[in-house]
C-alpha positions as CSV (number, residue, x, y, z in Angstrom):
1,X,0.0,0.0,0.0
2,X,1.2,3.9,-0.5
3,X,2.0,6.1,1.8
4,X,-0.6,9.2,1.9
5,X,-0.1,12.1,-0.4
6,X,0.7,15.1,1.6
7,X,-1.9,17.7,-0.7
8,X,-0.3,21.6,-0.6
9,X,-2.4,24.4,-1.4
10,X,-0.7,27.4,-3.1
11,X,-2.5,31.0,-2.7
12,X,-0.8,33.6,-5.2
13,X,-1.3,37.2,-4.1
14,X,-5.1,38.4,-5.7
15,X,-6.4,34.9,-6.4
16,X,-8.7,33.3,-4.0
17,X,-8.9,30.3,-5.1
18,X,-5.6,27.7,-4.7
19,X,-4.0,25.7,-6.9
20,X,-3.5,22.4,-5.5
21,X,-0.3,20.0,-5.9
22,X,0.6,16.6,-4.8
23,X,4.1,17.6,-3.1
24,X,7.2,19.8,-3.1
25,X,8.4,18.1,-6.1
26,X,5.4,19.1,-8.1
27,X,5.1,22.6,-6.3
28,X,9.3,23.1,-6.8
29,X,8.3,22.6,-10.7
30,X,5.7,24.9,-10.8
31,X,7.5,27.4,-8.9
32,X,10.6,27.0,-11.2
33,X,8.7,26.8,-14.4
34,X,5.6,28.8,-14.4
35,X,6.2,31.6,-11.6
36,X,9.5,31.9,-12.4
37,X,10.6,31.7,-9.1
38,X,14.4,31.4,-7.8
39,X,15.8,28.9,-5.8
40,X,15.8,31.4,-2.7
41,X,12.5,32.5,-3.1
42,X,11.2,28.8,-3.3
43,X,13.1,27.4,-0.2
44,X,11.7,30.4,1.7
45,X,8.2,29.3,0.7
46,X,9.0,25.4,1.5
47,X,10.1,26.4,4.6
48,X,8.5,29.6,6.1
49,X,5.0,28.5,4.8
50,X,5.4,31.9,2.8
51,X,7.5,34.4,0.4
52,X,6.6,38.1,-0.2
53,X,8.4,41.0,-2.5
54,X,11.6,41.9,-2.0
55,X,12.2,37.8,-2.3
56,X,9.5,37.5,-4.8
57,X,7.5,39.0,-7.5
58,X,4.3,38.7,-5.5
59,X,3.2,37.5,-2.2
60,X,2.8,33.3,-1.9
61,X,1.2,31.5,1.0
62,X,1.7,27.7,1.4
63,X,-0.9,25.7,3.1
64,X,-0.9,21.6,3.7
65,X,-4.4,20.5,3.0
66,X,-6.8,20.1,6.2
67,X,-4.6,23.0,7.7
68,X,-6.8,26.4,9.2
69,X,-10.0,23.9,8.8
């Protein structure tokens, strides 16, 4: 059997609604490829739960699904 998928809910500064991935290695790519997001700006998100200008282009928020329920 597989272990649980640990679900992670990325807000983007103006948008409301989340876009969901299945782990950091799917949110890394995303970050990397579609936000254009560096590798300091990333690692602060993965760890601090969040990354906002000067580190970024916009304001991120990081949230494991079930969290703030």
């Amino acid at each position: 059997m597989s272990a649980a998928l640990s679900w992670l809910d990325l807000y983007v500064e103006g948008d409301t609604h989340p876009r969901r991935f299945d782990g950091p290695a799917a949110l890394r790519q995303y970050l990397s490829k579609v936000e254009r997001l560096g590798e300091e700006s990333i690692m602060a998100l993965l760890s601090d739960g969040q990354v906002a200008p000067p580190l970024s282009r916009r304001q991120y928020r990081l949230q494991a699904l079930g969290e703030g329920e």
